[in-house]
Each structure stands twice: as structure tokens, then as C-alpha cells.
C-alpha positions in Angstrom: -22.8 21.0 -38.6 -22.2 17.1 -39.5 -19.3 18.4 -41.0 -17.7 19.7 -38.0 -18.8 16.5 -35.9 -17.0 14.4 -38.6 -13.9 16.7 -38.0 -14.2 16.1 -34.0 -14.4 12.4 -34.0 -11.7 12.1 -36.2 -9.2 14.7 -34.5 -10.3 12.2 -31.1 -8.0 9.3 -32.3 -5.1 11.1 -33.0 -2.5 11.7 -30.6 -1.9 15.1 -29.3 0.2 17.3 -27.0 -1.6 17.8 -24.0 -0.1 21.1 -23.4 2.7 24.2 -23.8 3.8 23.2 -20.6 3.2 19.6 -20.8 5.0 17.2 -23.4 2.9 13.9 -23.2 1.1 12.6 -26.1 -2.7 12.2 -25.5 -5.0 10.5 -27.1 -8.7 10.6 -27.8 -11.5 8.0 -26.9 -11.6 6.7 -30.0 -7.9 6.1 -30.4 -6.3 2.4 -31.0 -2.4 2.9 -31.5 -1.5 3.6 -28.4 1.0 2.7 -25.8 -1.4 1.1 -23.2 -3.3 -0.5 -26.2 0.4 -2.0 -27.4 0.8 -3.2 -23.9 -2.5 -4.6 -23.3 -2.1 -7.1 -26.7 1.1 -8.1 -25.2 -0.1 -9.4 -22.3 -3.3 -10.8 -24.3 -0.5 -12.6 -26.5 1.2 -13.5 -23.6 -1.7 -15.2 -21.8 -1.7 -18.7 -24.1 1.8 -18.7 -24.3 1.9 -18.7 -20.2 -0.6 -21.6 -19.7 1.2 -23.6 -22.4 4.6 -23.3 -20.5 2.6 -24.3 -17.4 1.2 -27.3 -18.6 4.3 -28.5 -20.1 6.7 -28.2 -17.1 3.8 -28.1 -14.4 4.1 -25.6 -11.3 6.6 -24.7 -9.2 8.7 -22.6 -10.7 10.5 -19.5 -10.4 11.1 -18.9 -13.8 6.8 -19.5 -13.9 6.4 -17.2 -10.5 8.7 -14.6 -12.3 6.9 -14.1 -15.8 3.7 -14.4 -13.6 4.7 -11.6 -11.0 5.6 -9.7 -14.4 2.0 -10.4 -15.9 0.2 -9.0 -13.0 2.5 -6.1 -12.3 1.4 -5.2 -16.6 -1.4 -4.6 -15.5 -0.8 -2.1 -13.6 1.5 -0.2 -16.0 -0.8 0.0 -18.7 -3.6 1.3 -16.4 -1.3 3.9 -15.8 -0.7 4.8 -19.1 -3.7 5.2 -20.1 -4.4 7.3 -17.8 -1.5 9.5 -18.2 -2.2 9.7 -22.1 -6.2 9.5 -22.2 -8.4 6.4 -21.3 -9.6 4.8 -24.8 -12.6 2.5 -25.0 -11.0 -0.3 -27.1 -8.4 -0.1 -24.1 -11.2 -0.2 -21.8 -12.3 -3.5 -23.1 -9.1 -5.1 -23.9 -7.2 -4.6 -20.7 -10.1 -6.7 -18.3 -10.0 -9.3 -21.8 -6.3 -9.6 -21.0 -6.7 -10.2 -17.3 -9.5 -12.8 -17.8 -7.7 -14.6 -20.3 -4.2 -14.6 -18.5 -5.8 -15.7 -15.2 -8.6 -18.0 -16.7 -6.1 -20.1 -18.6 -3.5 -20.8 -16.1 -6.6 -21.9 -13.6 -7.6 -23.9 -16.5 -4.3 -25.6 -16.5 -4.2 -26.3 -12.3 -7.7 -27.3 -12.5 -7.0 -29.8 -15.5 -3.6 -31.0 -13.0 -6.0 -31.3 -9.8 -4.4 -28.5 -8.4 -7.2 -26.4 -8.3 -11.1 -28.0 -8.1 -12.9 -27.5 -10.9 -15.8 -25.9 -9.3 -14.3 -22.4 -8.3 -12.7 -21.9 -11.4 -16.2 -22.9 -13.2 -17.3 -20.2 -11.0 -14.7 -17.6 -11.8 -14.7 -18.5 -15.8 -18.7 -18.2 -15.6 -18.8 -14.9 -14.2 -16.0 -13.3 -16.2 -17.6 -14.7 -19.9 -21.1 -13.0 -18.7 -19.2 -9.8 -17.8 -17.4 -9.7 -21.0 -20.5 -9.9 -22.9 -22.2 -7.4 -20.7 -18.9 -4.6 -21.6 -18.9 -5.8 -25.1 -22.8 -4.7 -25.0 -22.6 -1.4 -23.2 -19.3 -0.7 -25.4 -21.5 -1.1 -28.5 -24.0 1.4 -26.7 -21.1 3.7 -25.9 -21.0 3.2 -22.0 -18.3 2.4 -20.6 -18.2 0.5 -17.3 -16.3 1.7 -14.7 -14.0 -1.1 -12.8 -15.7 -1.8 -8.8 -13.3 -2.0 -5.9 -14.6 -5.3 -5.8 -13.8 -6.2 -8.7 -10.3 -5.2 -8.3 -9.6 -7.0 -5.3 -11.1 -10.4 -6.7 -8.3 -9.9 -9.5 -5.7 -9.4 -7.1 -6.9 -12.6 -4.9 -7.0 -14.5 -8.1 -3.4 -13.4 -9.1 -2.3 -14.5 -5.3 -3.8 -17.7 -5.8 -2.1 -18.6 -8.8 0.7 -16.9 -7.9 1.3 -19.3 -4.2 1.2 -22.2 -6.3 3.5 -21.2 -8.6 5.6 -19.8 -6.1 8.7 -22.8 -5.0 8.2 -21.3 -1.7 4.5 -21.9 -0.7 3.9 -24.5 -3.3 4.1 -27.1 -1.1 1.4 -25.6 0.8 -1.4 -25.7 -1.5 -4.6 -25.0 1.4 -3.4 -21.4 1.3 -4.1 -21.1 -2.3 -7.2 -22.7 -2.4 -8.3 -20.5 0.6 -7.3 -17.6 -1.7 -9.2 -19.1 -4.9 -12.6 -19.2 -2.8 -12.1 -16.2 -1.2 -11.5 -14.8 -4.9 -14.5 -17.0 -5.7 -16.7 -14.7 -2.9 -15.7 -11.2 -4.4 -15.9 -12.5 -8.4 -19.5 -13.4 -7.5 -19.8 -10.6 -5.0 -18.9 -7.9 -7.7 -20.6 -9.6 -10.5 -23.8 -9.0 -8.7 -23.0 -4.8 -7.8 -22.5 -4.9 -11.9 -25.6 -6.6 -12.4 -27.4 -4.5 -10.7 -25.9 -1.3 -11.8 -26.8 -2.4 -15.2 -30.2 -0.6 -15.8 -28.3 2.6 -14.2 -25.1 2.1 -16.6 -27.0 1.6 -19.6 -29.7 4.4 -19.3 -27.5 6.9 -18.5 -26.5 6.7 -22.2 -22.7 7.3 -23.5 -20.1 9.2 -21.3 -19.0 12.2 -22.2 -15.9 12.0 -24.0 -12.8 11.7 -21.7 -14.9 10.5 -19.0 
């Protein structure tokens, strides 16, 4: 019988046809090659490489607003991916990695400008290091943690935010992207608490099933 578990686990991270009728690859839980995974280190590549430009020519920019706007809309793509071709858990931790490090550093940059205050991206980088840690935890434990609606709005109002000052057109206009940041600030804290208290639920519920 260990035999045959072996066997399992490692048919799980390779890709495979999902059906007669149906020619997409899928992949396994356990898989790391794959397209959403390719996509998701692009964007985690593309993260330093975005704050860098934005501290050297400073905001307001469309070529800035443009990569941006292409960031975000990533992230979206290679959710979509993944689930077209099977959710992985090394994809489920890198793709909110990506989106913390693309959207930390560039507040890290307007905060460092005066842009932004410091205290809401404090807030923001505070909560997102703790949450890391918690997935890196329950990952380790073989639970994965399912994304809150919460949570996805904050990363939406957090993309706005950066995104209006970016933006040539509202960058002159910088109260409406501070009144996004704290409102951002409201759900990251707001969600962060639902995860914290779902934790004890999350993590003795033990590992989801495979393909969950």
C-alpha cells in the first residue's frame, strides 16, 4: 500500500489531459511547472524591477500607469489559469507573495517620496508579513487558505490607490488616493481579523482533499 501512495503523489505533479473530450493540460496539487506558476514568478520578478523605475523617475506616468494596469490585470490571468489547469499549492502561496510584494514596494517608494504617509502603509505591510507567515504555516500543515472577499477588495483598493497616483490624470489630485489607501487600510485590517479568527477552524480541519 505505501507503494501505491508513492505512485499517487507522484502522478499529482505531472500534467495531464483532463479528458477525451477536453484538451487542456491539468495539473496535480503538488505540481510546480506550470503556466500560472511561470506567470506568477513573472510578476514576483517584476515587482522590484517596478518600484526601482518608480523611484528613479518618480510618479506620474503613463508608461508607470501602463506596466502597473498590466501588473494588476496578471493577477487575474494567472488566477484563471490555475483554475482552468488545477489549483497548485506552491501557486497558492506564490500568487498573494507576488501581490504583496508588487503592491508593498511601490507604497514603499510613495511613502519614502511623501506621497503616501507612512502610517497606512506600516499598516498594510504589517498585516500582509503576519498573513504570509500564517499561509507559509498552514501550507507546511497542508491547509490551504482560501482567499476572503475581503481580502480581495482590500487588494483591488490598494491597486486603485497606487494606481490614481500614478495615473497623469488624477495625479494631481492626490486626497483621492489617500482616501483609497485608508479605505484599503479598513478592509486589510478588516480581513486580517476574519483570517485570524478562522484560524483554529482552518488549521483543525486538517489538509484539503486533493483538488480542493
Amino acid at each position: 500500500m505505501p507503494a501505491s501512495r508513492s505512485v499517487t503523489a507522484d502522478r499529482s505533479a505531472r500534467p495531464e489531459r483532463a479528458g477525451a473530450g477536453d484538451r487542456r493540460l491539468r495539473f496535480g496539487p503538488s505540481a510546480l511547472a506550470t503556466p500560472a506558476n511561470l506567470l506568477t514568478l513573472l510578476r514576483l520578478l517584476a515587482a522590484p524591477a517596478y518600484a526601482a523605475l518608480l523611484a528613479i523617475t518618480g510618479p506620474e506616468s503613463w508608461l508607470l500607469w501602463t506596466l502597473w494596469l498590466v501588473l494588476a490585470a496578471s493577477d487575474g490571468i494567472d488566477g484563471k489559469l490555475a483554475r482552468r489547469q488545477g489549483a497548485t499549492r506552491s501557486g497558492a502561496f506564490l500568487d498573494p507573495l507576488a501581490d504583496k510584494f508588487l503592491v508593498l514596494g511601490a507604497m514603499a517608494v510613495l511613502a519614502s517620496s511623501g506621497v503616501f504617509a507612512v502610517l497606512p502603509v506600516a499598516l498594510i505591510g504589517a498585516r500582509e508579513v503576519a498573513m504570509s507567515a500564517f499561509r507559509g504555516y498552514a501550507g507546511r500543515r497542508g491547509v490551504s487558505v482560501p482567499a476572503r472577499r475581503a481580502a480581495k477588495a482590500k487588494a483591488w483598493l490598494q491597486d486603485f490607490a497606487v494606481g490614481f497616483v500614478v495615473l497623469p490624470l488624477t495625479a494631481h489630485h492626490l486626497s483621492i488616493a489617500r482616501v483609497t489607501l485608508w479605505a484599503a487600510v479598513v478592509l486589510t485590517l478588516l480581513s486580517g481579523l476574519q483570517y485570524a479568527l478562522d484560524s483554529r477552524r482552518l488549521l483543525d480541519s486538517g489538509p484539503a482533499p486533493a483538488g480542493a
